[in-house]
ZAMARGU-4260 file (C-alpha; in steps of 0.2 Angstrom, whole numbers, plus 5000, padded with zeros to 4 digits):
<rodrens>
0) 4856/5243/4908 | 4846/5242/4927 | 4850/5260/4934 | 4861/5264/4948 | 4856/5272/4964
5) 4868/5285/4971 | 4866/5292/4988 | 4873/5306/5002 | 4883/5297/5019 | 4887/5312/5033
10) 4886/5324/5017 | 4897/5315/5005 | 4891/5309/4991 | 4896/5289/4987 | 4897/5276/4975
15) 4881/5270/4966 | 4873/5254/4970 | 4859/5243/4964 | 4842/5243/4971 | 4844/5228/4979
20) 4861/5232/4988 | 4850/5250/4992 | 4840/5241/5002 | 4849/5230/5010 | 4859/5246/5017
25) 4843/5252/5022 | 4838/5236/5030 | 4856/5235/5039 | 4855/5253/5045 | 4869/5257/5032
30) 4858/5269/5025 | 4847/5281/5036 | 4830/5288/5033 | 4837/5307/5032 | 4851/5305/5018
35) 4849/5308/5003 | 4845/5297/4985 | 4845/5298/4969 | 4847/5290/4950 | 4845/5296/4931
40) 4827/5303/4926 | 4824/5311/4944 | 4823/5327/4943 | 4833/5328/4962 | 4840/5323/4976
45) 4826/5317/4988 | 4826/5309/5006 | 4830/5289/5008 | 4814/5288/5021 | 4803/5295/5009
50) 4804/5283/4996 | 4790/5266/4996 | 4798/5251/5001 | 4815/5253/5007 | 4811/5257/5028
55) 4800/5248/5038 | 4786/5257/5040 | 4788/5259/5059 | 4808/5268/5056 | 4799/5279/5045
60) 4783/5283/5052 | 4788/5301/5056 | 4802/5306/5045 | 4810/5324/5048 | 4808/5338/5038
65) 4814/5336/5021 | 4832/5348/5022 | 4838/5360/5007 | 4842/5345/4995 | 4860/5347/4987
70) 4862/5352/4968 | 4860/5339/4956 | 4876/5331/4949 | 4884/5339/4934 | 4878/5328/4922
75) 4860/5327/4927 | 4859/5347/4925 | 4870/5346/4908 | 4855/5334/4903 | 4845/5348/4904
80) 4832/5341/4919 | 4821/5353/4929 | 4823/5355/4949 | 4808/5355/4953 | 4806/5363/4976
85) 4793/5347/4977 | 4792/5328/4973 | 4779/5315/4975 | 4781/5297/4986 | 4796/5288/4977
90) 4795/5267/4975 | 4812/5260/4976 | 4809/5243/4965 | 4821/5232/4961 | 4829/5233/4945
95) 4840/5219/4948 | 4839/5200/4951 | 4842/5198/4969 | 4850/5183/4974 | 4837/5173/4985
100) 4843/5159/4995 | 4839/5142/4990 | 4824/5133/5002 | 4816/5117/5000 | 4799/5125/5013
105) 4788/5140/5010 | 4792/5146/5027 | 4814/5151/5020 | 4801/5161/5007 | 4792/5170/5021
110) 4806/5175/5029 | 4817/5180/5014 | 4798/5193/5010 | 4801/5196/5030 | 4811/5214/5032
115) 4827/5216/5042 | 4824/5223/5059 | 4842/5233/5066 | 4844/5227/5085 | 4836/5240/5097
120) 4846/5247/5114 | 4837/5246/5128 | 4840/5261/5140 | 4853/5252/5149 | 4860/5252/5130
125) 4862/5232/5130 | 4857/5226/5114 | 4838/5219/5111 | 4833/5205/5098 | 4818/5208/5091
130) 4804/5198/5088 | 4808/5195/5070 | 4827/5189/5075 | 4820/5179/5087 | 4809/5170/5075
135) 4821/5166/5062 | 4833/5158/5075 | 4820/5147/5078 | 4815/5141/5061 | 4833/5141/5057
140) 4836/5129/5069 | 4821/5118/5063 | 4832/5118/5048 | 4846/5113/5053 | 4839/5098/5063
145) 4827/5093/5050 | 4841/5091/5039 | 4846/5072/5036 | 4863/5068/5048 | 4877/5061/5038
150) 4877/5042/5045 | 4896/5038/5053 | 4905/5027/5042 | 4906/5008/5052 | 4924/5003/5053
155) 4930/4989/5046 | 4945/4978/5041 | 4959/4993/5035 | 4964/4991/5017 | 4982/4986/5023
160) 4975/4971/5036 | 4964/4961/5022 | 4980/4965/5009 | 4991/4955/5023 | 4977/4942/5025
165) 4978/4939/5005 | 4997/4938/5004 | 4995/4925/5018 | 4982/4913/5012 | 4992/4913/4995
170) 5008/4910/5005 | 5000/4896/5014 | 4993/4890/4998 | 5011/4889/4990 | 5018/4882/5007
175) 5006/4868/5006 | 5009/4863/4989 | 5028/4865/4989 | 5027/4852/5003 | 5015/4839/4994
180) 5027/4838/4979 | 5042/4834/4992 | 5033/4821/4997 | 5028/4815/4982 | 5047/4816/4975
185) 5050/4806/4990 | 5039/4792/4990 | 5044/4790/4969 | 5062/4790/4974 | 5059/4778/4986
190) 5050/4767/4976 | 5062/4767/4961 | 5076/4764/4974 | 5066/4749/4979 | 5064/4741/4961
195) 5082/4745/4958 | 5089/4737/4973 | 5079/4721/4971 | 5084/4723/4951 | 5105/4722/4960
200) 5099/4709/4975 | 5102/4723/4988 | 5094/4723/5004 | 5089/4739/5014 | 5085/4741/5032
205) 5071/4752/5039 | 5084/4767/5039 | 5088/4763/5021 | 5104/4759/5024 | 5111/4743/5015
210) 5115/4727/5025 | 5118/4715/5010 | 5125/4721/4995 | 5127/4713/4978 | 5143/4702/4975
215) 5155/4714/4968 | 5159/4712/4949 | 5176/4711/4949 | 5184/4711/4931 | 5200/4713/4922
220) 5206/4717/4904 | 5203/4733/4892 | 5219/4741/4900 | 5211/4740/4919 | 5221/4727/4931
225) 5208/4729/4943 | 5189/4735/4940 | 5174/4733/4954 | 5157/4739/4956 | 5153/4738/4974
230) 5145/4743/4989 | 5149/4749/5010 | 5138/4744/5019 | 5135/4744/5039 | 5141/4725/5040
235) 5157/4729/5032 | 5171/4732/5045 | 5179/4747/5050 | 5196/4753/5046 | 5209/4751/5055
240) 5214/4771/5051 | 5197/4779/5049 | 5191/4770/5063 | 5173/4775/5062 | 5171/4773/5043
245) 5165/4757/5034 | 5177/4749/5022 | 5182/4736/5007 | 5199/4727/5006 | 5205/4722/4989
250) 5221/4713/4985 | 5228/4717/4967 | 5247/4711/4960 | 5258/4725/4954 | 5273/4724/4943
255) 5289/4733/4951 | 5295/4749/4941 | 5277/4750/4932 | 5267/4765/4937 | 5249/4762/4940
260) 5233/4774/4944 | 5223/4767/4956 | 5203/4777/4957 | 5188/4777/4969 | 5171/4784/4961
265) 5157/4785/4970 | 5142/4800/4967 | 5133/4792/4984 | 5148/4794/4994 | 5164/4804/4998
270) 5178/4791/4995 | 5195/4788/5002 | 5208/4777/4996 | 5223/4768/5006 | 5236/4759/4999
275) 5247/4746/5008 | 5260/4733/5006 | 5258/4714/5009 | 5263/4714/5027 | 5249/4729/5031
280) 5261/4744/5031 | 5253/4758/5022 | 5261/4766/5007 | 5250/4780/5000 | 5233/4788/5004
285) 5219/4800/4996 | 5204/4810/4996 | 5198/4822/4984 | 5212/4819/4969 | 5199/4812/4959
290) 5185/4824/4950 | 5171/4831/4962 | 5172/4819/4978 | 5181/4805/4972 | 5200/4798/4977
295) 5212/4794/4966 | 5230/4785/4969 | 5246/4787/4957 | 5260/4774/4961 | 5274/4768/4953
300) 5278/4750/4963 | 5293/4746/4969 | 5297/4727/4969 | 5282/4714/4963 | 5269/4708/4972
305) 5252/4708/4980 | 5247/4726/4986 | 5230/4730/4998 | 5218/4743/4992 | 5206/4749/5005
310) 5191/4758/5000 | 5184/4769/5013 | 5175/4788/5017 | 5182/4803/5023 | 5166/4802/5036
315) 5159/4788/5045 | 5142/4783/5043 | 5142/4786/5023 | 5135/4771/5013 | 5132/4767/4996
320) 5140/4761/4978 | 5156/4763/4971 | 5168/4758/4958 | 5188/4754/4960 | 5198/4755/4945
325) 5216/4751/4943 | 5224/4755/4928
</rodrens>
């Protein structure tokens, strides 16, 4: 194990310390030229200033009279080591690894081999550099600007800007395809209404509407009294009660006491059924009676006779096929 220096401060004897922290005290001014050193296998206590290596030579060039050195420590005289009134020069080396700082240039090496100076007082006692202060400032300011800057970082798009840009081309993307297959449903739709309605004779105008449907199918038998396939179209007149709305008039003949149901279906429409007598006076009306939108008529008749259906919608301007049962 290295050996550990022990030393005197005002008269007191302190901790021991390494050889390197030794003269780093000295160096600092920690440790002055008249106290006292000393570590195992010296036979006493001698005077710091006296020792090769730990001042620089011009703190110690004339050191004071060596005083009465103090007794050995107990274990050095138990050791059984002579004290000796004399003692030659004393080299203080390092025994221990002394951290050096880290340089890439011979000249952190020079000045690492350099010793400390302490900071005179002029006599105006204002603190004085010295020449070896002054010359380490220097070189380490050749340091710091010889070393290479950190380049700033160019700013750019933020993380959360291009995210936004992504989720909006992909949204544009969808958009755009979403809207070619509406048209594309259209145009088939259109195209398979054009081969149905020239399958049925109807004729369209360039709204769509119809303006010449097919003859109705008008058939009886299989229960039904009256059973049409038919259209409303805009050539057909208006009626007389929904004023604005499109409508068919069929004359059917009814047995009195016999209860009959009389329906409209339509899934291109929402139909509207009135019934009325011979003589034009109405008897019954519907809506929605019927499933979903359709109308749908119950009435028992009360004499015989012809009786006038009228097929119509519950809004104007609705076109399109139906059928009319009466059963």
């Amino acid at each position: 194990m290295a050996s550990r220096w022990y030393y005197t401060k005002e008269g007191r004897q302190m901790e021991p310390v390494s050889s390197y922290e030794l003269k780093q005290m000295a160096r600092t001014g920690i440790l002055k030229a008249t106290d006292l050193i000393w570590k195992e296998g010296m036979p006493q206590w001698v005077q710091a200033g006296s020792a090769n290596n730990l001042f620089p030579s011009e703190i110690v060039a004339s050191p004071p009279p060596v005083p009465v050195p103090e007794a050995a420590p107990d274990h050095v005289r138990d050791a059984g080591y002579d004290v000796v009134p004399e003692f030659e020069a004393l080299e203080v080396v390092d025994d221990l690894q002394s951290p050096k700082p880290s340089s890439a240039t011979e000249k952190s090496k020079e000045s690492d081999e350099r010793p400390v100076h302490s900071k005179r007082r002029s006599r105006e006692g204002t603190e004085v550099k010295d020449d070896v202060d002054v010359v380490d400032e220097m070189e380490n300011e050749q340091d710091v600007e010889a070393r290479p800057r950190r380049k700033k970082k160019k700013k750019g798009i933020g993380d959360g800007v291009a995210i936004a840009l992504g989720i909006g081309g992909f949204v544009t993307f969808v958009g755009v395809i979403v809207v070619s297959m509406v048209l594309v449903l259209k145009v088939v739709n259109r195209e398979g209404d054009r081969v149905r309605d020239n399958l049925r004779e109807v004729v369209r105008d360039d709204d769509g509407n119809v303006v010449k449907a097919p003859a109705p199918v008008i058939r009886g038998g299989s229960g039904d009294v009256l059973h049409v396939n038919d259209h409303l179209t805009n050539n057909d007149p208006f009626d007389k009660v929904k004023r604005s709305c499109h409508c068919k008039i069929y004359t059917c003949k009814l047995t009195a006491g016999r209860t009959y149901t009389i329906d409209m279906e339509s899934e291109q429409l929402d139909a509207f059924l009135r019934l009325e007598d011979a003589n034009g006076v109405q008897l019954a009306l519907d809506d929605d009676s019927g499933e979903d939108l359709n109308a749908r008529i119950i009435f028992r008749a009360p004499r015989d006779g012809e009786y006038r259906i009228i097929a119509t919608t519950f809004a104007p301007g609705m076109r399109g096929a139906f059928l009319l049962r009466v059963r």
